[in-house]
PDB file of the backbone (N, CA, C, O) and the ligand in Angstrom, with CONECT records:
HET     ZN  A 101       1
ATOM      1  N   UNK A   1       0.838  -1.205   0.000  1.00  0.00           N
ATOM      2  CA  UNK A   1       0.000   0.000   0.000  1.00  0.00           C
ATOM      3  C   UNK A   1       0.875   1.258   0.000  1.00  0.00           C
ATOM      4  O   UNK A   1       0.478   2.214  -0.666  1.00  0.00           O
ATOM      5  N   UNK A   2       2.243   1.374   0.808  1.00  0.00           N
ATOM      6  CA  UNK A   2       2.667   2.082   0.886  1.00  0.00           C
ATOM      7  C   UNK A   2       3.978   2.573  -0.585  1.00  0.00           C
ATOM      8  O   UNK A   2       4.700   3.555  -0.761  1.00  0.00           O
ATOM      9  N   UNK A   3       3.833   1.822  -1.040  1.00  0.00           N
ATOM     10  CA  UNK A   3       4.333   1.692  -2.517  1.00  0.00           C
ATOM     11  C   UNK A   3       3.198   2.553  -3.765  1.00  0.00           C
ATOM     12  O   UNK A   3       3.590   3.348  -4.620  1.00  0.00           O
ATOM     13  N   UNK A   4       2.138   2.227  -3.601  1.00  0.00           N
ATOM     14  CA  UNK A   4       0.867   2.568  -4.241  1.00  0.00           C
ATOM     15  C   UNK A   4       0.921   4.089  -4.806  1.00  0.00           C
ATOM     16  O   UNK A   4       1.700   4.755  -4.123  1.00  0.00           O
ATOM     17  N   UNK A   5       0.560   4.534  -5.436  1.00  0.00           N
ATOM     18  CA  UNK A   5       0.764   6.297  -5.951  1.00  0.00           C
ATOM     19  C   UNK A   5      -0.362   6.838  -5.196  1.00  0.00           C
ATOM     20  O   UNK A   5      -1.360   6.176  -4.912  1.00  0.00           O
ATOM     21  N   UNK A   6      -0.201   7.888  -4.924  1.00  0.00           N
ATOM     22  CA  UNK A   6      -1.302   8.669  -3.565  1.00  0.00           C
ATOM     23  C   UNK A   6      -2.337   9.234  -4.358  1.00  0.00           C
ATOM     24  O   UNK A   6      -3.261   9.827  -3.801  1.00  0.00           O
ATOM     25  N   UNK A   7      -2.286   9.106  -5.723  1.00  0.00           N
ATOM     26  CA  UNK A   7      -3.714   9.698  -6.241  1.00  0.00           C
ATOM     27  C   UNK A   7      -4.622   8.851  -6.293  1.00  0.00           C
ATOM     28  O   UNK A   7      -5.758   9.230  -6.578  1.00  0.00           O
ATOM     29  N   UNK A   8      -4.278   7.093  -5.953  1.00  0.00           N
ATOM     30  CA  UNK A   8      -5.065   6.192  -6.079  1.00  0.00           C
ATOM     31  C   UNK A   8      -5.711   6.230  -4.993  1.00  0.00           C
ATOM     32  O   UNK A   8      -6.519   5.306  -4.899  1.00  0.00           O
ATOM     33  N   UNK A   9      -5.661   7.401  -3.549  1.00  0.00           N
ATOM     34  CA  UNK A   9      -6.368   7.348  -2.409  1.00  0.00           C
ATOM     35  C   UNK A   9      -7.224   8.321  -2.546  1.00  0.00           C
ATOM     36  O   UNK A   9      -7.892   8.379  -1.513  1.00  0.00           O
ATOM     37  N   UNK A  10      -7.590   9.235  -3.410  1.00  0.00           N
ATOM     38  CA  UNK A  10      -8.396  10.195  -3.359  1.00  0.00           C
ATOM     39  C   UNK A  10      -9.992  10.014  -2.742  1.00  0.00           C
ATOM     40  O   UNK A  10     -10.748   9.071  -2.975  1.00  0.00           O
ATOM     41  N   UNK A  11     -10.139  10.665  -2.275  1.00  0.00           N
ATOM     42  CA  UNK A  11     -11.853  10.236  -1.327  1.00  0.00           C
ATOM     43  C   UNK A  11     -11.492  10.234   0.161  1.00  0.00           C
ATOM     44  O   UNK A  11     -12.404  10.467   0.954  1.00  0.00           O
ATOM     45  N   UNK A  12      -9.902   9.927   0.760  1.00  0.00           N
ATOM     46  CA  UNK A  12      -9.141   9.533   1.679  1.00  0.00           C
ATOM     47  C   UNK A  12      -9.299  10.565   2.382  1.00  0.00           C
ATOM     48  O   UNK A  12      -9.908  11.503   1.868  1.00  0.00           O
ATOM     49  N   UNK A  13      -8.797  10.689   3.754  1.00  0.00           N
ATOM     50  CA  UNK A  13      -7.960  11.846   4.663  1.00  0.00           C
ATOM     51  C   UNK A  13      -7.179  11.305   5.258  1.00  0.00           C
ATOM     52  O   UNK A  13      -7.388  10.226   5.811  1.00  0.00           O
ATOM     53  N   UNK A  14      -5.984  11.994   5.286  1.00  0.00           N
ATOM     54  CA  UNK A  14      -4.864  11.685   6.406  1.00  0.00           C
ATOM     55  C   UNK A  14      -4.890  12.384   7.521  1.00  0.00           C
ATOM     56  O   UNK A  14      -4.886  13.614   7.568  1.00  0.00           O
ATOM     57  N   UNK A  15      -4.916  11.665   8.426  1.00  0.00           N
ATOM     58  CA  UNK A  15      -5.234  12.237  10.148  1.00  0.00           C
ATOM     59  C   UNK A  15      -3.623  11.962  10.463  1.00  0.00           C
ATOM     60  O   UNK A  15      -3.291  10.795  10.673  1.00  0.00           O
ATOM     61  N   UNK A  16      -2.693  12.929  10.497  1.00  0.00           N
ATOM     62  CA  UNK A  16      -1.586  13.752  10.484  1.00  0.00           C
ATOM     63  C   UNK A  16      -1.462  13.963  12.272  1.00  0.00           C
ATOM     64  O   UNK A  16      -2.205  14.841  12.709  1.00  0.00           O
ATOM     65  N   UNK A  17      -0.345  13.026  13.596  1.00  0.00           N
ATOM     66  CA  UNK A  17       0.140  13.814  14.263  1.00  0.00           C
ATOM     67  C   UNK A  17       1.774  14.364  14.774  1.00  0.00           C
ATOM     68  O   UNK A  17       2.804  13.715  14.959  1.00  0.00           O
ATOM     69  N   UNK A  18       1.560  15.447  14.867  1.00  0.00           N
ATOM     70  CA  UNK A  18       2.824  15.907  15.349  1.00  0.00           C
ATOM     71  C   UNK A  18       3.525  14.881  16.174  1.00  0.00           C
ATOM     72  O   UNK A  18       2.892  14.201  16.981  1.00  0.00           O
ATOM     73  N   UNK A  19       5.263  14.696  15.940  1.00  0.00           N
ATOM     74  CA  UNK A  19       5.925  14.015  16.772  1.00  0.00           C
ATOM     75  C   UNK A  19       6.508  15.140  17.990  1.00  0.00           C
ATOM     76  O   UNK A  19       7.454  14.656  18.611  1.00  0.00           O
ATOM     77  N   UNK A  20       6.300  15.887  18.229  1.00  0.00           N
ATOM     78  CA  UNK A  20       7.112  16.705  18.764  1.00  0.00           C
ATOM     79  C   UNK A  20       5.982  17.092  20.264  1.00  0.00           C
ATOM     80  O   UNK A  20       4.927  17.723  20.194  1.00  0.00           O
ATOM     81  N   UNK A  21       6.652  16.447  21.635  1.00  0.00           N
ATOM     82  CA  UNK A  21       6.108  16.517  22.821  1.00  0.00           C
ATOM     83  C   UNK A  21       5.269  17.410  23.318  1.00  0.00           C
ATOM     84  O   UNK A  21       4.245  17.276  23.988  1.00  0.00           O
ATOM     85  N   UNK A  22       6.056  18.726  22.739  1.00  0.00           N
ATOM     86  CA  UNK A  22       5.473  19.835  23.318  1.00  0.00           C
ATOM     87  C   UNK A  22       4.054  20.525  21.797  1.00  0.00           C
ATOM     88  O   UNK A  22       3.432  21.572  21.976  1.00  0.00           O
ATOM     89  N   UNK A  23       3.935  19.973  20.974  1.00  0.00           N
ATOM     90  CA  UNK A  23       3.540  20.713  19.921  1.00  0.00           C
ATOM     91  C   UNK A  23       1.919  19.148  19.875  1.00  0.00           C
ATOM     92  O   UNK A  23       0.760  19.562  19.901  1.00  0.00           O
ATOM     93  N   UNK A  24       2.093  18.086  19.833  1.00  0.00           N
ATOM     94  CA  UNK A  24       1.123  17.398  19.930  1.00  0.00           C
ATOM     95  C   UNK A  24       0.319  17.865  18.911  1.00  0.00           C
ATOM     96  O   UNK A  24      -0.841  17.656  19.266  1.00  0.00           O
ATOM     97  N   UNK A  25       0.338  18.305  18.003  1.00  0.00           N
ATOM     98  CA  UNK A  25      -0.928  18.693  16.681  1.00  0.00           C
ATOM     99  C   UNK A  25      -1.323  17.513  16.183  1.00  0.00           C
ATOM    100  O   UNK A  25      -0.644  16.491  16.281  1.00  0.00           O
ATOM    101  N   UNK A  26      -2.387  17.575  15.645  1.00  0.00           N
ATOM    102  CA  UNK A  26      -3.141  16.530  15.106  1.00  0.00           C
ATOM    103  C   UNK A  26      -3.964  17.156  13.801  1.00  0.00           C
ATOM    104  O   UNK A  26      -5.067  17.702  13.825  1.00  0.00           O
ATOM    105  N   UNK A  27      -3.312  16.975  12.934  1.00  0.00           N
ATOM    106  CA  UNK A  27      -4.442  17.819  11.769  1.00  0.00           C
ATOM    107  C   UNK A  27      -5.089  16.273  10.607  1.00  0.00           C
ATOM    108  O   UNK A  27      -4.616  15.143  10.490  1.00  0.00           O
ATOM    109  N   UNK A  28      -6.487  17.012   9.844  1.00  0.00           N
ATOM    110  CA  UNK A  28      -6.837  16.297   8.761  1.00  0.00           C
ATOM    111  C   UNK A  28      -6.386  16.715   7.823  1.00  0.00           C
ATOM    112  O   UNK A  28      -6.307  17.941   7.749  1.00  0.00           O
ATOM    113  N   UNK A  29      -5.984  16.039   6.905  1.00  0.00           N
ATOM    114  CA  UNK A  29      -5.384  16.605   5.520  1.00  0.00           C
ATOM    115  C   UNK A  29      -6.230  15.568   4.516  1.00  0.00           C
ATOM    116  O   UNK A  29      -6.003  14.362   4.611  1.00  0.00           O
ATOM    117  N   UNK A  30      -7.140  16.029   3.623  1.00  0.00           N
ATOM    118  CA  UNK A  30      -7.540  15.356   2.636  1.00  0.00           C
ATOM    119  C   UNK A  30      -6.207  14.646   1.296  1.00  0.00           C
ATOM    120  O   UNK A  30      -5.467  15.429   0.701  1.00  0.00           O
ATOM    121  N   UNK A  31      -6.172  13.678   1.142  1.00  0.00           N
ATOM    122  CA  UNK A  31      -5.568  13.170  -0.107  1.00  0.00           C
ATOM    123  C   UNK A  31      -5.423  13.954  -1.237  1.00  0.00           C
ATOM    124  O   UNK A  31      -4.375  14.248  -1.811  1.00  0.00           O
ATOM    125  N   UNK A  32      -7.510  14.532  -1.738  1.00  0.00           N
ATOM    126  CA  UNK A  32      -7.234  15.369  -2.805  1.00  0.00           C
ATOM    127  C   UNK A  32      -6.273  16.097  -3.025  1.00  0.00           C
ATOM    128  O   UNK A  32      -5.566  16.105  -4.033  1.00  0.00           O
ATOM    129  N   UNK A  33      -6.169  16.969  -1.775  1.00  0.00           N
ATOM    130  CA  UNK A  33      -5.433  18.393  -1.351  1.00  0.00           C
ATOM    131  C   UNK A  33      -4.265  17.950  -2.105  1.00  0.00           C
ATOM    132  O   UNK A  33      -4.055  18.450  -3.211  1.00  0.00           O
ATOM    133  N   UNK A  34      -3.232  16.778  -1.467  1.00  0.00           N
ATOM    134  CA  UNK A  34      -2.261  16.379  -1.516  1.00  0.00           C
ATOM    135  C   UNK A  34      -2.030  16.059  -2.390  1.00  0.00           C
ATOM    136  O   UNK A  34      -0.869  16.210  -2.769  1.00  0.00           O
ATOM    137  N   UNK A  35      -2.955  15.452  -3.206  1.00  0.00           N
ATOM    138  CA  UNK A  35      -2.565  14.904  -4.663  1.00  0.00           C
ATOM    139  C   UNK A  35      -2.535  15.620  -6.318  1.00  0.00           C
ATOM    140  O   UNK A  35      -2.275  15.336  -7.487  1.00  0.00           O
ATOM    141  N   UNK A  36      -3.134  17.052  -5.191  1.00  0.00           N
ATOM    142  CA  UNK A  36      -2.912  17.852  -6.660  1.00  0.00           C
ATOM    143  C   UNK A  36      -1.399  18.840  -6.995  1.00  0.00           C
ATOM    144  O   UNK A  36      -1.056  19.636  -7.869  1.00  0.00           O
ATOM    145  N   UNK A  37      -0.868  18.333  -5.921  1.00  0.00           N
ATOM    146  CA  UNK A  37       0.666  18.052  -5.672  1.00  0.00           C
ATOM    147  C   UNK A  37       1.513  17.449  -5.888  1.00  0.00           C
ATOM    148  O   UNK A  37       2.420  17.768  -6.656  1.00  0.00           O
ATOM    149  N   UNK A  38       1.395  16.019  -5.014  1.00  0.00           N
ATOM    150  CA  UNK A  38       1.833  15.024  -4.812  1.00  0.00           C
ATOM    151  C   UNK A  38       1.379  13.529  -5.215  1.00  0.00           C
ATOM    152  O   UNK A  38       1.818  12.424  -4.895  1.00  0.00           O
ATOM    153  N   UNK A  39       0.357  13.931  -6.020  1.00  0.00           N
ATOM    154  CA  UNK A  39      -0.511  12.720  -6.733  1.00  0.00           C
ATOM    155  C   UNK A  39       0.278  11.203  -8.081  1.00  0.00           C
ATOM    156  O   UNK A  39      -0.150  10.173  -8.603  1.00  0.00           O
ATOM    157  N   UNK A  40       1.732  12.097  -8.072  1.00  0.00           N
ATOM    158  CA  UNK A  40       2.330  10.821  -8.419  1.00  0.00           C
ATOM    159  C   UNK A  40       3.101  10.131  -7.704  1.00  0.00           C
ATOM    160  O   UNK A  40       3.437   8.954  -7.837  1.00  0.00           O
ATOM    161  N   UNK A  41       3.472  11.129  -6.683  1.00  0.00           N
ATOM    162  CA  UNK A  41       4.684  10.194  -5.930  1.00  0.00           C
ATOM    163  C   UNK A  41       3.714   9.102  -4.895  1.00  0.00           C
ATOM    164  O   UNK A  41       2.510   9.078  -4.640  1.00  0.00           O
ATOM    165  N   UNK A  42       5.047   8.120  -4.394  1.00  0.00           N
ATOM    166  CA  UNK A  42       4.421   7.280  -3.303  1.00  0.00           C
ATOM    167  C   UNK A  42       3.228   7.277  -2.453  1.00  0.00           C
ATOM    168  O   UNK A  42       2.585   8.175  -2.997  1.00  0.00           O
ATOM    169  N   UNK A  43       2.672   6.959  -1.706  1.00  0.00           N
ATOM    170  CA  UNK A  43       2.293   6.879  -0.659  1.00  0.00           C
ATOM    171  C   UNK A  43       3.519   7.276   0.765  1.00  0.00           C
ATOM    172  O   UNK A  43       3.445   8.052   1.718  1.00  0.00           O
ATOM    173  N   UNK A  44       4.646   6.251   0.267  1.00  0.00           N
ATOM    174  CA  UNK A  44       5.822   6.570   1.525  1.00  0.00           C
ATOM    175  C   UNK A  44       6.241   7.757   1.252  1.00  0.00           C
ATOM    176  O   UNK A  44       6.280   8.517   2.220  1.00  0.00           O
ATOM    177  N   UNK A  45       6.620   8.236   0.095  1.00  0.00           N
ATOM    178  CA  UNK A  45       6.865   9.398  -0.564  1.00  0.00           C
ATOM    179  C   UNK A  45       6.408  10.419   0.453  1.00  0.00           C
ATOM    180  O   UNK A  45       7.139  10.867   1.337  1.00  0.00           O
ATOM    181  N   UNK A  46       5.221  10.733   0.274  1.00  0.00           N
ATOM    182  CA  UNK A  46       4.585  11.374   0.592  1.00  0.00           C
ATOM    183  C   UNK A  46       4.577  11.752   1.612  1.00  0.00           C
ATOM    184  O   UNK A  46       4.401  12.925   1.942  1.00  0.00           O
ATOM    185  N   UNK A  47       4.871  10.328   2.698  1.00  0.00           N
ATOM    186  CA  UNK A  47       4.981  10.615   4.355  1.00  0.00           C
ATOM    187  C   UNK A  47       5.953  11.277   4.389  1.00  0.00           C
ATOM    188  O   UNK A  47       5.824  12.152   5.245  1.00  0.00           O
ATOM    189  N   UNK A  48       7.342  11.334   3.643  1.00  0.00           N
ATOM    190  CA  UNK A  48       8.513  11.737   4.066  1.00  0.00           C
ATOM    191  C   UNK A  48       8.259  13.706   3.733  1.00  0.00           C
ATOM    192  O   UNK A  48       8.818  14.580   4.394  1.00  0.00           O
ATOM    193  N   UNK A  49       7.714  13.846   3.076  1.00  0.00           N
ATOM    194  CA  UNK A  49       7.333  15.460   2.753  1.00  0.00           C
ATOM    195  C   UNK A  49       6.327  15.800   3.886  1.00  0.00           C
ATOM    196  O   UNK A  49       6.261  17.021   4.027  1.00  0.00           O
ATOM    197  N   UNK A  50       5.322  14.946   4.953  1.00  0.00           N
ATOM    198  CA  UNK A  50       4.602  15.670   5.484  1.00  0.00           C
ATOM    199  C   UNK A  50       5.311  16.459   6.758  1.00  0.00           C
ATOM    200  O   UNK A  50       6.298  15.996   7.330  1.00  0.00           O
ATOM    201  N   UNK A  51       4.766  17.541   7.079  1.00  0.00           N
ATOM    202  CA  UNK A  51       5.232  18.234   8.278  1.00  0.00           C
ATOM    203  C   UNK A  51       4.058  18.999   8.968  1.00  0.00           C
ATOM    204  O   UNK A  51       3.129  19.519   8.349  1.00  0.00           O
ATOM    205  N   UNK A  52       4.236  19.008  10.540  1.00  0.00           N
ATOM    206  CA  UNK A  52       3.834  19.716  11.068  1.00  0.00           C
ATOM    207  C   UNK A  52       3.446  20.597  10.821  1.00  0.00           C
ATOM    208  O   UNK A  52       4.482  21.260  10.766  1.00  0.00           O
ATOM    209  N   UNK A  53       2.101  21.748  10.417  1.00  0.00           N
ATOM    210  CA  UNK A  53       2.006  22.886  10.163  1.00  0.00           C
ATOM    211  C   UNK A  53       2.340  23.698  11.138  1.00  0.00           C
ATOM    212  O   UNK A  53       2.884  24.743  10.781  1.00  0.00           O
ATOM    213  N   UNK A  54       2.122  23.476  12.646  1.00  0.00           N
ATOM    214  CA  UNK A  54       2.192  24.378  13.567  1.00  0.00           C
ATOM    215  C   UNK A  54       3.550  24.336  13.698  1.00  0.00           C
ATOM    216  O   UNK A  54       4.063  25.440  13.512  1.00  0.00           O
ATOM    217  N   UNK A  55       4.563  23.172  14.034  1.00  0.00           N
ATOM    218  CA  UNK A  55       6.355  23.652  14.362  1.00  0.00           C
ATOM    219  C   UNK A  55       6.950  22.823  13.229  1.00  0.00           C
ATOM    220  O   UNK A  55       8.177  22.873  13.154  1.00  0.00           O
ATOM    221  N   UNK A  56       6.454  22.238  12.531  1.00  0.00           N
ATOM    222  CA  UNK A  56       7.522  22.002  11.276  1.00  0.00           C
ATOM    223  C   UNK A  56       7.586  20.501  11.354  1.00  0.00           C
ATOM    224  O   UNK A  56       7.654  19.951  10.255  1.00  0.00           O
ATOM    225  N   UNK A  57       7.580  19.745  12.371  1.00  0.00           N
ATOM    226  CA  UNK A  57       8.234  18.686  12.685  1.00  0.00           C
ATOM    227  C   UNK A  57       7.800  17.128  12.079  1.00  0.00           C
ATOM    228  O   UNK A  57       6.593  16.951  11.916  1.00  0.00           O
ATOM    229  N   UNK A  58       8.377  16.427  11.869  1.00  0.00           N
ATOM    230  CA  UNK A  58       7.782  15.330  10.934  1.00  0.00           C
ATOM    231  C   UNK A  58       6.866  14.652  11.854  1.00  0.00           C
ATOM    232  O   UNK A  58       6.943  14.846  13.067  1.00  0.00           O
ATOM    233  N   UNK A  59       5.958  13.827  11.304  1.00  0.00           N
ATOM    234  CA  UNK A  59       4.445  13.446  12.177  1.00  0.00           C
ATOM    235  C   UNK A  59       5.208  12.129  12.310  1.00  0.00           C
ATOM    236  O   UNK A  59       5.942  11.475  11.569  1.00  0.00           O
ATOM    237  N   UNK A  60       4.688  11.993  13.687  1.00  0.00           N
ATOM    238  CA  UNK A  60       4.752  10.637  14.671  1.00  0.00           C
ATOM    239  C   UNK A  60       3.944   9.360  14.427  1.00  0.00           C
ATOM    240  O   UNK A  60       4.257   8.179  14.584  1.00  0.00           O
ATOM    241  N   UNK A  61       2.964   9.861  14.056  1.00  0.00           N
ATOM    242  CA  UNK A  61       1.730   9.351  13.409  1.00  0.00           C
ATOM    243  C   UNK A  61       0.751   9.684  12.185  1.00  0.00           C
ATOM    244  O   UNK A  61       0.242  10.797  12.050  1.00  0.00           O
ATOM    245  N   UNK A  62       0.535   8.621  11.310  1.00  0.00           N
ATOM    246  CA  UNK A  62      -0.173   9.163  10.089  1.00  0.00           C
ATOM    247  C   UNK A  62      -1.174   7.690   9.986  1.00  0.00           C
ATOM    248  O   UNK A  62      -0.873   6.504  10.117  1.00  0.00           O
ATOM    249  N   UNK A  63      -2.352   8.312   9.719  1.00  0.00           N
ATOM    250  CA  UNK A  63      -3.635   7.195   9.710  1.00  0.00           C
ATOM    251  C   UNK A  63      -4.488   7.760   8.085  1.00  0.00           C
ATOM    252  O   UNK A  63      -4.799   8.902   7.744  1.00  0.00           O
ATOM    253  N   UNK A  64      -4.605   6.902   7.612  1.00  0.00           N
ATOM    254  CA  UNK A  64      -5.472   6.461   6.704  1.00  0.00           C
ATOM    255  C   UNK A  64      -6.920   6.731   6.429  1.00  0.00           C
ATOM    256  O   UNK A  64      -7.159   5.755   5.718  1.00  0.00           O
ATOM    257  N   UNK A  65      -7.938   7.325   6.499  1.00  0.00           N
ATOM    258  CA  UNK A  65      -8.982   7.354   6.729  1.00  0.00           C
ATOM    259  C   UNK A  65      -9.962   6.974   5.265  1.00  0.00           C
ATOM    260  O   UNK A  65      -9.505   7.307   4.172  1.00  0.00           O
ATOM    261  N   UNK A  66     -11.195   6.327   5.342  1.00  0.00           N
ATOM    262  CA  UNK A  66     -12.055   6.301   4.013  1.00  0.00           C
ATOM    263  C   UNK A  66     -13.030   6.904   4.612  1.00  0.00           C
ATOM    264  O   UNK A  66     -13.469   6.262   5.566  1.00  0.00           O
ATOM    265  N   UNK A  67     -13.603   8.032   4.384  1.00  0.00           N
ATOM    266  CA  UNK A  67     -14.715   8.706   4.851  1.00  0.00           C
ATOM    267  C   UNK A  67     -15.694   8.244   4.691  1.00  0.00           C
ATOM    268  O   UNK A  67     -15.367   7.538   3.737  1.00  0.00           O
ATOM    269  N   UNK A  68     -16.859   8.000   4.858  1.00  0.00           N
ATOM    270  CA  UNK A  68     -18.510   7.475   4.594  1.00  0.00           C
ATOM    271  C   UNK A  68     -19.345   8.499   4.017  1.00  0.00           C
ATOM    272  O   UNK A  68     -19.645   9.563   4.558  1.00  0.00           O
ATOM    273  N   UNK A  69     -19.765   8.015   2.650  1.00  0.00           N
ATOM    274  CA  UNK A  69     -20.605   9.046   1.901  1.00  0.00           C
ATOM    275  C   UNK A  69     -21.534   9.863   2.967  1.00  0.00           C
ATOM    276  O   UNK A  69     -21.686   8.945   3.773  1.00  0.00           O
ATOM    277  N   UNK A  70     -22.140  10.777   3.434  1.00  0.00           N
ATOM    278  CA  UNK A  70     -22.677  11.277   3.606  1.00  0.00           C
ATOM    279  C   UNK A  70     -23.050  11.480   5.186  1.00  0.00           C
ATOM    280  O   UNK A  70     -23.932  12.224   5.616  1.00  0.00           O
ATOM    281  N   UNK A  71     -22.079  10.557   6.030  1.00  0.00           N
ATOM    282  CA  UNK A  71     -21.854  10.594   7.386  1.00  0.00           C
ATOM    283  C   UNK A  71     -20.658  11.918   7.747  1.00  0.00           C
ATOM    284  O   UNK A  71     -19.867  12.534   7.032  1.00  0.00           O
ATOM    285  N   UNK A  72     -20.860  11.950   8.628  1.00  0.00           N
ATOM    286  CA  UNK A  72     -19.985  13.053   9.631  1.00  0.00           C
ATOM    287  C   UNK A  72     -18.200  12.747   9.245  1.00  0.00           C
ATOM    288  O   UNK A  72     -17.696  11.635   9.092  1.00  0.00           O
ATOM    289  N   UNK A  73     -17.666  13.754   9.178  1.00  0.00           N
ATOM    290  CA  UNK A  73     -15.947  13.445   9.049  1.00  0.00           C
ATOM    291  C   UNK A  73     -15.598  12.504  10.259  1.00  0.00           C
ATOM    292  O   UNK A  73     -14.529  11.960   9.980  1.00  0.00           O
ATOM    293  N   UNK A  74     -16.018  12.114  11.397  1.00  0.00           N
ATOM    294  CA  UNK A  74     -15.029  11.776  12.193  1.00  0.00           C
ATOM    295  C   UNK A  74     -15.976  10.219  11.815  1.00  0.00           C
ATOM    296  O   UNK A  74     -15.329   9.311  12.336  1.00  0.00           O
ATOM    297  N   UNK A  75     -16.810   9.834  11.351  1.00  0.00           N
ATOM    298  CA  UNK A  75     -17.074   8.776  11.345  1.00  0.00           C
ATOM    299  C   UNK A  75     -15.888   7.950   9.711  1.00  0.00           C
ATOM    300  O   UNK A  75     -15.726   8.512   8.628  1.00  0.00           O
ATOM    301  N   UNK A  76     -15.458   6.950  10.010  1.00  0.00           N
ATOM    302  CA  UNK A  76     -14.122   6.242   9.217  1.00  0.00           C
ATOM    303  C   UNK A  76     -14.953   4.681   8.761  1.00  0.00           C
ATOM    304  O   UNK A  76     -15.880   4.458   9.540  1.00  0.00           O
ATOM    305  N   UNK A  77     -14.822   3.808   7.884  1.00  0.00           N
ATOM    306  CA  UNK A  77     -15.225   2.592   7.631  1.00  0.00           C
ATOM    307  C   UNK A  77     -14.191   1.833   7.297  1.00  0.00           C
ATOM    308  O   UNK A  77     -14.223   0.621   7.084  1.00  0.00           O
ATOM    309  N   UNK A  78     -12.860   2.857   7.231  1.00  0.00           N
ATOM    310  CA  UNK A  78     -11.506   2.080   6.825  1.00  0.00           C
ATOM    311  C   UNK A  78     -10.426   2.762   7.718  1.00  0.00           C
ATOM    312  O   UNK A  78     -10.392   3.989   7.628  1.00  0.00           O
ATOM    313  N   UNK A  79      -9.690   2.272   8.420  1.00  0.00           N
ATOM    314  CA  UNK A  79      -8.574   3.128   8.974  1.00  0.00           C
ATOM    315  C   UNK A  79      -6.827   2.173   8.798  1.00  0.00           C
ATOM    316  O   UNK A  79      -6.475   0.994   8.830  1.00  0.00           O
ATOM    317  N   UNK A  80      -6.206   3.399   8.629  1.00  0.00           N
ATOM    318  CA  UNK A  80      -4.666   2.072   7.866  1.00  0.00           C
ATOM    319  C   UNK A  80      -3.341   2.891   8.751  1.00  0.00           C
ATOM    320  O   UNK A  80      -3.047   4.085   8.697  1.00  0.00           O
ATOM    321  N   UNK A  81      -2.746   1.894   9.485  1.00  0.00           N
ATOM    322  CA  UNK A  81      -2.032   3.194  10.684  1.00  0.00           C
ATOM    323  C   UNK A  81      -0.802   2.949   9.926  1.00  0.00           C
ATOM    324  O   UNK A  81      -0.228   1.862   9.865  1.00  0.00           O
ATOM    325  N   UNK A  82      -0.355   4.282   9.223  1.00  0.00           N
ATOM    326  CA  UNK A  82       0.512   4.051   8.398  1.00  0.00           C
ATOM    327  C   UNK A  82       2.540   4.439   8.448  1.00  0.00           C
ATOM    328  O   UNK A  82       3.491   4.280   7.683  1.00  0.00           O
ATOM    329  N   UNK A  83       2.335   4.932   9.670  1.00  0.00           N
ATOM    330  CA  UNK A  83       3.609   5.118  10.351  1.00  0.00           C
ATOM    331  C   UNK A  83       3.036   5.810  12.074  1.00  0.00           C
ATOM    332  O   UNK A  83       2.097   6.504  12.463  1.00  0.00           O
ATOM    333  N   UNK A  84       4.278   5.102  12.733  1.00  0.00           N
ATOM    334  CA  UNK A  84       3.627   5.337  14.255  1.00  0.00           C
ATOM    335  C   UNK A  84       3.487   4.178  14.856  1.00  0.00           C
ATOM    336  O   UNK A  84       3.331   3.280  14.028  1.00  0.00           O
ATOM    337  N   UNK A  85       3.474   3.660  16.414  1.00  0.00           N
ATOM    338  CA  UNK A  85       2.888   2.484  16.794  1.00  0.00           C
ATOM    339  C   UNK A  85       1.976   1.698  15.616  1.00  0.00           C
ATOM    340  O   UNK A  85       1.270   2.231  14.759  1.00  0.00           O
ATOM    341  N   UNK A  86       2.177   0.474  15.809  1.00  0.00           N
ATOM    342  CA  UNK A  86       1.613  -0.444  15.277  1.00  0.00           C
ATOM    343  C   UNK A  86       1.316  -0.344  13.652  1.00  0.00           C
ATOM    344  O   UNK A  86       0.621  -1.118  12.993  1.00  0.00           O
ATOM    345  N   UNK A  87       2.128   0.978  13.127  1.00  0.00           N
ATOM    346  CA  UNK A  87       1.867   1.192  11.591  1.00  0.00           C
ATOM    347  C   UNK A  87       2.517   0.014  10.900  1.00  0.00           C
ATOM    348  O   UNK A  87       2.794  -0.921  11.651  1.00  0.00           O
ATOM    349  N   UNK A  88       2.795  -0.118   9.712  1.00  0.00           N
ATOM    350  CA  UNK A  88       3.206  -0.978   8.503  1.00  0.00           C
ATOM    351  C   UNK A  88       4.865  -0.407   8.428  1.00  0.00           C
ATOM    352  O   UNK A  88       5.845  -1.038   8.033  1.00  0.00           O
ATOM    353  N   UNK A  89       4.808   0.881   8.902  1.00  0.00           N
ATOM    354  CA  UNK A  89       5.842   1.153   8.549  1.00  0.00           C
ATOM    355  C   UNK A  89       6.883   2.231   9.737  1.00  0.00           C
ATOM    356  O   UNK A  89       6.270   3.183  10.219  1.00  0.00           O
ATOM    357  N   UNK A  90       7.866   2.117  10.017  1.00  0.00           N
ATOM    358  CA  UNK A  90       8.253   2.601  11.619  1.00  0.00           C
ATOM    359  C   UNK A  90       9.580   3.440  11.244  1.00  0.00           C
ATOM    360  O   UNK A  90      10.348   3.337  10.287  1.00  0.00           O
ATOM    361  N   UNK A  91       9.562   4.323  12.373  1.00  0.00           N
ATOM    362  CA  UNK A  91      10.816   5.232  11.816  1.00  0.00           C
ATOM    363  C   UNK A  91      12.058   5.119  12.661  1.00  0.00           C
ATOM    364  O   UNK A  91      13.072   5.748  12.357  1.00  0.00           O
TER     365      UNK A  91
HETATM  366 ZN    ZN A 101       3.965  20.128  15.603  1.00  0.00          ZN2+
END
């Protein structure tokens, strides 16, 4: 999956958190967003470019999300923990 090109996740959000103790951010970042960017490179690719908006710092954690047509954002039907505890992939 993490090989996969990131435009093939579009519909997605990445739930993005800060590694950094004192900064703890947690943001959503839609795929689209990302892919009208970054829509050829990796999936891993991709992790390695994300950063912190609030202090810069590379995220500790990055999750996967498939949103549900017409349900609430925080409701998920797919979740993929994609670096971080128990991710696929560890730093
Ligand atoms: Zn931060």
């Amino acid at each position: 999956m993490l090989a996969s090109r990131l435009a093939l996740w579009r519909g997605h959000v990445l739930v993005v958190a800060c590694a950094a103790p004192r900064c703890r951010g947690a943001r959503r970042v839609p795929v689209d967003t990302l892919a009208q960017r970054w829509g050829e490179l990796t999936v891993s690719e991709v992790l390695d470019h994300l950063r912190c908006r609030t202090c810069g710092a590379s995220p500790g954690g990055v999750m996967l999300r498939r949103l549900v047509a017409g349900s609430r954002p925080s409701r998920a039907d797919l979740v993929l923990h994609l670096l971080g505890p128990g991710a696929t992939r560890r730093r």
